[in-house]
DOLUM-915483 format. One record per residue: y, x, z of N, C-alpha, C, O in turn; residue in one letter; residue number from 1. Coordinates in Angstrom, 3 decimals. Each point is the difference from the previous one (the first is absolute). Layout:
((Y, X, Z), (Y, X, Z), (Y, X, Z), (Y, X, Z), A, NUM)
...
This chain:
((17.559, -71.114, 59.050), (-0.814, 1.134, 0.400), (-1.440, -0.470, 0.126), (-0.135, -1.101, 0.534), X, 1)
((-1.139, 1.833, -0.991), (-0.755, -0.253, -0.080), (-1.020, 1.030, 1.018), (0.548, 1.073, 0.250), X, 2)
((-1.543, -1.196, 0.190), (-0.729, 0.615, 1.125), (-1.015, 0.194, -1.092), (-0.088, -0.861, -0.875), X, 3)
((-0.676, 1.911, 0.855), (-1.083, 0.635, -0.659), (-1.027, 0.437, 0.536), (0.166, 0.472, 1.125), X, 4)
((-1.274, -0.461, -1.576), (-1.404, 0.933, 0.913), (-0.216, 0.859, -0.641), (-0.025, -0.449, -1.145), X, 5)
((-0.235, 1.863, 1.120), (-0.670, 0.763, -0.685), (-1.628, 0.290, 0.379), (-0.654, 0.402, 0.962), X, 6)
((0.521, -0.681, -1.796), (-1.981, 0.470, -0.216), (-0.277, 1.418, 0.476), (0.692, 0.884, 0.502), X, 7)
((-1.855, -0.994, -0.821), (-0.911, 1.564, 0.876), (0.488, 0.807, -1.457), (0.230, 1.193, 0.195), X, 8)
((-0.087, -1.541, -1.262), (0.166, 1.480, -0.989), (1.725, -0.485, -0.498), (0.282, 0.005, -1.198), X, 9)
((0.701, -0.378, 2.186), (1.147, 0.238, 0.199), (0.568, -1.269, -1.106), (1.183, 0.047, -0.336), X, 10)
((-2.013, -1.088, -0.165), (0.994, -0.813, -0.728), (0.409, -1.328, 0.327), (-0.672, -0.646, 0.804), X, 11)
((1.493, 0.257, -1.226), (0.748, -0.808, 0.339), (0.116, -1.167, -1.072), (-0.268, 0.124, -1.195), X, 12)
((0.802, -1.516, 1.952), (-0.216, -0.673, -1.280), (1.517, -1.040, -0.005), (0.375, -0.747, 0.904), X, 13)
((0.347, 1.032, -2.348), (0.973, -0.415, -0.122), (0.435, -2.201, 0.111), (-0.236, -0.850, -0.859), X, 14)
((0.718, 0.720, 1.883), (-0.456, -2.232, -0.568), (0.609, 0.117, -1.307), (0.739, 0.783, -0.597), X, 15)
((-1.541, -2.232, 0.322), (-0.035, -0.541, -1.320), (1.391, -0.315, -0.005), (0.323, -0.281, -1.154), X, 16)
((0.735, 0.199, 2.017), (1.697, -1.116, -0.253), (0.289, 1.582, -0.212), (0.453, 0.074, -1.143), X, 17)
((-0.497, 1.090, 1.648), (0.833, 1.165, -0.404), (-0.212, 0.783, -1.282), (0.877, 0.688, -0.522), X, 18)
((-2.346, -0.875, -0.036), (-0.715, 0.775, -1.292), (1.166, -1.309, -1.185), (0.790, 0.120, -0.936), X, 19)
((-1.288, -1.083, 1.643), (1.109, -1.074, -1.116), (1.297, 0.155, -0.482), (0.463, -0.265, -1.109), X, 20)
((0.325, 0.980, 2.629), (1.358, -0.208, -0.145), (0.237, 1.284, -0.414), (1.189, 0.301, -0.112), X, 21)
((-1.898, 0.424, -0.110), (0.192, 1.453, -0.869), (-0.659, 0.341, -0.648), (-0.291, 1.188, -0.147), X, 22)
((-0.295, -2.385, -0.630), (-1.253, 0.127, -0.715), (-0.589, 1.372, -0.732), (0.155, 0.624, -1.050), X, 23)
((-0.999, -0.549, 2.383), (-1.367, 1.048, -0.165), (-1.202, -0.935, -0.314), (-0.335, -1.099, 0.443), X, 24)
((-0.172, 1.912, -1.340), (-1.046, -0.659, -0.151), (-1.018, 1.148, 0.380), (0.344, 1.174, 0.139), X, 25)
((-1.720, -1.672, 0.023), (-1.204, 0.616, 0.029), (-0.343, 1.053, -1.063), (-0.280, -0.051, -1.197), X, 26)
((0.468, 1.450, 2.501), (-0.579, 1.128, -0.539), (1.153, 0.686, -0.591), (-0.371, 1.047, -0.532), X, 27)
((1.591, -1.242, 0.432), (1.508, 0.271, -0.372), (-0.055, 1.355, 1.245), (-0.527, -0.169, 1.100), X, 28)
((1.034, 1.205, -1.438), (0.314, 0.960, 0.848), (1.511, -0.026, 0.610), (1.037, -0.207, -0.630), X, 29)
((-1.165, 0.436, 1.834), (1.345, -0.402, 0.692), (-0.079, 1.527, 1.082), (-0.909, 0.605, 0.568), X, 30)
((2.533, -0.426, -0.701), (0.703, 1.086, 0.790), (-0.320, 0.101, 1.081), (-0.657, -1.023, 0.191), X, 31)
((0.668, 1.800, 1.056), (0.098, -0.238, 1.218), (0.469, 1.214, 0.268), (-0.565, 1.079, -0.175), X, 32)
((1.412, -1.254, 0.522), (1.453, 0.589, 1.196), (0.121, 0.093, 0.750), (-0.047, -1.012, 0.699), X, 33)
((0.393, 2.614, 0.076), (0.584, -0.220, 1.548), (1.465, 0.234, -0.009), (0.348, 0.991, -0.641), X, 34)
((0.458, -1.591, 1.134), (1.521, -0.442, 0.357), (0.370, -0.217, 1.517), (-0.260, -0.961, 0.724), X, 35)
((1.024, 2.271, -0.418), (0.374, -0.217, 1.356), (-0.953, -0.362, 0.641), (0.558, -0.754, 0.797), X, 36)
((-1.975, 0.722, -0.460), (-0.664, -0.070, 1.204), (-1.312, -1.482, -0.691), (-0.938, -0.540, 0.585), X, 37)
((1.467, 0.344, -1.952), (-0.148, -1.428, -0.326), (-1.072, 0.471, -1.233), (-0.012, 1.118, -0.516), X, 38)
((-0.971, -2.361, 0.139), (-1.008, 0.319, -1.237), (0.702, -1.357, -0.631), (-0.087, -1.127, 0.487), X, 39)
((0.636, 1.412, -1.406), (0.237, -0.834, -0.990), (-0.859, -0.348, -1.626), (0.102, 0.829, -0.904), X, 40)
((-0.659, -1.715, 0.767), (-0.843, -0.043, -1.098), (0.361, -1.010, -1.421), (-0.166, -1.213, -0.129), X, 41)
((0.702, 2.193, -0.823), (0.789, -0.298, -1.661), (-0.918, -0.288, -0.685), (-0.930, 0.769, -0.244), X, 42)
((1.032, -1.901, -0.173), (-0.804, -0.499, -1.788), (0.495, 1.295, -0.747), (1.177, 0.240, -0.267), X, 43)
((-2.365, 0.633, -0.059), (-0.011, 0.400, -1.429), (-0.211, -0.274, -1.052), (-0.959, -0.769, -0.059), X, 44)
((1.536, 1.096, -1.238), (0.142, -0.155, -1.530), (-1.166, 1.525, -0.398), (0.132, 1.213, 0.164), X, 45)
((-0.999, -1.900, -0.616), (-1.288, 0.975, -0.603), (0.157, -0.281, -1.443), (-0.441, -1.061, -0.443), X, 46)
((1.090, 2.001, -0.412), (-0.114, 0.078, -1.454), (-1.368, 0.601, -1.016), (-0.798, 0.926, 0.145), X, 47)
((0.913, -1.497, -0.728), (-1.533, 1.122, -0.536), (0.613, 1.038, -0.841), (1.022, 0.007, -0.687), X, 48)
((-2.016, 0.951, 0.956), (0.546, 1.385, -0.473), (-0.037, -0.120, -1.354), (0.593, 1.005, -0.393), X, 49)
((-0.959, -1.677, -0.614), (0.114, 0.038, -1.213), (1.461, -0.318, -0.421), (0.766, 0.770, -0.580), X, 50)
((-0.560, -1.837, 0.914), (1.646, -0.450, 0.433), (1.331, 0.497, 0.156), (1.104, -0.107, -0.533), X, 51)
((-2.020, 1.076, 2.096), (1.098, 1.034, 0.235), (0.385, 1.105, -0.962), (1.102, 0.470, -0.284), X, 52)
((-2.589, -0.129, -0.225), (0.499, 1.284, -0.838), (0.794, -0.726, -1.298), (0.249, 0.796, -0.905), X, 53)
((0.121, -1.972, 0.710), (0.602, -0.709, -1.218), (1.114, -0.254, 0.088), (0.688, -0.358, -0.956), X, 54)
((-0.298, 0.485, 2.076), (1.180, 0.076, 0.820), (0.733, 0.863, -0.177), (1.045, -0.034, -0.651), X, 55)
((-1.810, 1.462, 1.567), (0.580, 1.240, -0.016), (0.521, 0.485, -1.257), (1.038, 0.651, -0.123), X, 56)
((-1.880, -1.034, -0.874), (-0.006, 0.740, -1.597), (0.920, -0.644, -0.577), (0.819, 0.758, -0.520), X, 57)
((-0.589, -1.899, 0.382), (1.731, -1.145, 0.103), (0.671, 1.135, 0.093), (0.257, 0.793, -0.906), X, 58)
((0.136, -0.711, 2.494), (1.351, 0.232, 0.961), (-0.081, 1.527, -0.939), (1.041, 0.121, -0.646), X, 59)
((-1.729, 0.709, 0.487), (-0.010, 1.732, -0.112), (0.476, -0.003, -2.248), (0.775, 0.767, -0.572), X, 60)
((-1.520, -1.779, 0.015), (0.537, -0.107, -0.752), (1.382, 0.155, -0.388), (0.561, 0.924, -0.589), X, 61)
((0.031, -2.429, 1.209), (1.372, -0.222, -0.010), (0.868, 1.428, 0.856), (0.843, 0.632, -0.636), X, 62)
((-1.118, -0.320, 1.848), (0.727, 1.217, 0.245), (-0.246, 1.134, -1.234), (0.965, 0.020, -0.765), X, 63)
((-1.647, 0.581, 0.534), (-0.772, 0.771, -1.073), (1.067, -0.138, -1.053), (0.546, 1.018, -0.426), X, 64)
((-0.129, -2.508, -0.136), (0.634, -0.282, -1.090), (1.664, -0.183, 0.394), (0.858, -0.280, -0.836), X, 65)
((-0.608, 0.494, 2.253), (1.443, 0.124, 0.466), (0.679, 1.299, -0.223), (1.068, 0.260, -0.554), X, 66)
((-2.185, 0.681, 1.270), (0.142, 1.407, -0.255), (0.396, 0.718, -1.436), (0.803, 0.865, -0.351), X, 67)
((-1.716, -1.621, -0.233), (0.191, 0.349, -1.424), (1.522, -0.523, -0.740), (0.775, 0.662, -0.690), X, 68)
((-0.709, -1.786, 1.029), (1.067, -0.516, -0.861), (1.733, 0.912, 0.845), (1.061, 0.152, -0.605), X, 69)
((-1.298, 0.204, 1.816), (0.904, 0.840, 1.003), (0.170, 1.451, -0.493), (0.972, 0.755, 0.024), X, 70)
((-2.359, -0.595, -0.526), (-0.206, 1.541, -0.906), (0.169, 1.253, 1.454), (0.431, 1.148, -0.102), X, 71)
((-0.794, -1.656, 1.040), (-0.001, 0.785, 1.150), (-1.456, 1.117, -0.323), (-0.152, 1.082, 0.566), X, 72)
((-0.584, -1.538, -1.363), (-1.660, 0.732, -0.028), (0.517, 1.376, -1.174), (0.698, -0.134, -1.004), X, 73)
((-1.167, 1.114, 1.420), (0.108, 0.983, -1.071), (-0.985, 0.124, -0.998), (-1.164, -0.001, 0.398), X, 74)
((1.403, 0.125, -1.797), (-0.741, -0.579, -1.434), (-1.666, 0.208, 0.704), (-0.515, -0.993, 0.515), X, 75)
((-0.173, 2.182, -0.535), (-1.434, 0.133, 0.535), (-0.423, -0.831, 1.207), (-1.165, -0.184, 0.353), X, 76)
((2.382, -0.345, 0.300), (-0.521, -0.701, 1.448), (-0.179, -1.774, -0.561), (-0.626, -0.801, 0.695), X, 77)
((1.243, 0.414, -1.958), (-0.061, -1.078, -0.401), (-1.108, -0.194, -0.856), (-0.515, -1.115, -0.093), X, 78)
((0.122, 2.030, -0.503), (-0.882, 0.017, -0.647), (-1.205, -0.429, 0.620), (-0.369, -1.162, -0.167), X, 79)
((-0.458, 2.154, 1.037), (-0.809, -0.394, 1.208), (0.104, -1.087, 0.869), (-1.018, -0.274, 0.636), X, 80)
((1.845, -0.292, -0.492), (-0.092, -1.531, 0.725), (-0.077, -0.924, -0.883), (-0.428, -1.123, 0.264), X, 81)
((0.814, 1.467, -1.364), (-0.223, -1.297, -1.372), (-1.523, -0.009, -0.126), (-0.661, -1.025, 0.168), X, 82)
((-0.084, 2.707, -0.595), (-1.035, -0.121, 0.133), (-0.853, -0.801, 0.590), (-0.829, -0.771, -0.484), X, 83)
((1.187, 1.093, 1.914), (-1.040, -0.468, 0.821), (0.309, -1.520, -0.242), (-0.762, -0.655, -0.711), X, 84)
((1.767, 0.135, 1.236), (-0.077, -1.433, -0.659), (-0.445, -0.702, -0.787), (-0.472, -1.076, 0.368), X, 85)
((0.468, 1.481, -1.843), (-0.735, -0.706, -1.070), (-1.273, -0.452, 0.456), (-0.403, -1.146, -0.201), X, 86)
((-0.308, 2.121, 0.878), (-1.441, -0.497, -0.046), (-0.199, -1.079, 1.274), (-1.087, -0.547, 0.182), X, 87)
Protein backbone atom coordinates (compact mmCIF):
# COMPACT_ATOMS: atom_id res chain seq x y z
CA UNK A 1 0.00 0.00 0.00
CA UNK A 2 1.20 3.14 -0.94
CA UNK A 3 0.27 6.71 0.76
CA UNK A 4 -0.24 9.53 -1.82
CA UNK A 5 -0.52 13.45 -1.73
CA UNK A 6 -2.74 15.10 -3.89
CA UNK A 7 -1.84 18.57 -5.24
CA UNK A 8 -3.91 21.82 -5.27
CA UNK A 9 -5.40 20.87 -8.96
CA UNK A 10 -6.21 17.25 -7.55
CA UNK A 11 -3.16 15.15 -8.97
CA UNK A 12 -1.51 12.62 -7.85
CA UNK A 13 1.62 10.93 -8.58
CA UNK A 14 1.90 7.25 -9.32
CA UNK A 15 5.90 5.62 -7.67
CA UNK A 16 8.19 4.64 -10.07
CA UNK A 17 8.13 0.48 -8.50
CA UNK A 18 4.16 0.59 -9.32
CA UNK A 19 4.19 2.52 -13.02
CA UNK A 20 6.98 -0.46 -13.51
CA UNK A 21 5.08 -3.27 -12.26
CA UNK A 22 2.20 -2.34 -14.53
CA UNK A 23 4.06 -0.70 -16.82
CA UNK A 24 2.59 2.73 -17.41
CA UNK A 25 4.45 4.77 -18.97
CA UNK A 26 4.37 8.61 -19.28
CA UNK A 27 1.33 10.27 -20.49
CA UNK A 28 -0.49 6.64 -21.07
CA UNK A 29 -4.14 7.30 -20.02
CA UNK A 30 -5.27 5.25 -17.14
CA UNK A 31 -8.89 4.36 -15.74
CA UNK A 32 -10.00 5.53 -12.51
CA UNK A 33 -12.73 3.82 -10.71
CA UNK A 34 -14.95 3.96 -7.92
CA UNK A 35 -15.59 0.38 -6.33
CA UNK A 36 -17.42 -0.07 -3.23
CA UNK A 37 -16.35 3.10 -1.51
CA UNK A 38 -12.76 2.54 -3.25
CA UNK A 39 -10.86 4.63 -6.36
CA UNK A 40 -9.16 2.12 -8.14
CA UNK A 41 -6.76 3.22 -10.96
CA UNK A 42 -6.35 0.66 -14.49
CA UNK A 43 -3.56 0.97 -17.09
CA UNK A 44 -5.30 1.82 -20.19
CA UNK A 45 -4.73 0.46 -23.82
CA UNK A 46 -5.08 3.76 -26.15
CA UNK A 47 -5.38 2.50 -29.81
CA UNK A 48 -5.18 4.96 -32.56
CA UNK A 49 -8.20 5.56 -34.31
CA UNK A 50 -6.82 4.82 -37.62
CA UNK A 51 -6.26 1.27 -36.35
CA UNK A 52 -9.41 1.03 -34.80
CA UNK A 53 -11.37 1.87 -37.73
CA UNK A 54 -9.08 -1.13 -39.46
CA UNK A 55 -10.25 -3.20 -37.08
CA UNK A 56 -13.83 -2.52 -37.10
CA UNK A 57 -13.87 -2.82 -41.04
CA UNK A 58 -12.00 -6.49 -40.51
CA UNK A 59 -14.58 -7.73 -37.92
CA UNK A 60 -17.92 -6.08 -40.13
CA UNK A 61 -16.38 -7.45 -43.25
CA UNK A 62 -16.06 -10.97 -42.16
CA UNK A 63 -19.63 -10.83 -40.39
CA UNK A 64 -20.98 -9.08 -43.67
CA UNK A 65 -19.45 -12.20 -45.50
CA UNK A 66 -21.08 -14.78 -42.82
CA UNK A 67 -24.41 -13.39 -43.46
CA UNK A 68 -24.03 -13.75 -46.89
CA UNK A 69 -22.69 -17.13 -47.20
CA UNK A 70 -25.94 -18.08 -44.36
CA UNK A 71 -28.09 -16.26 -47.12
CA UNK A 72 -30.03 -14.85 -44.09
CA UNK A 73 -29.86 -11.11 -46.12
CA UNK A 74 -32.72 -10.69 -48.61
CA UNK A 75 -31.29 -10.25 -52.45
CA UNK A 76 -31.66 -6.01 -52.22
CA UNK A 77 -30.38 -6.13 -48.53
CA UNK A 78 -27.13 -7.91 -49.88
CA UNK A 79 -26.68 -5.95 -52.44
CA UNK A 80 -26.35 -2.66 -50.33
CA UNK A 81 -23.95 -3.98 -47.81
CA UNK A 82 -21.68 -5.35 -50.60
CA UNK A 83 -21.96 -1.91 -51.87
CA UNK A 84 -21.05 -0.13 -49.17
CA UNK A 85 -18.16 -2.38 -48.55
CA UNK A 86 -16.29 -2.31 -51.71
CA UNK A 87 -15.36 1.13 -51.21
Amino acid sequence: METLIVGERGQITIPSSLRKKYNIKSKQPVILEERNGELIIIPACAIPLKKLKQSVRTFDDYFVKELIEEDILKKNEKVKILNKWKS
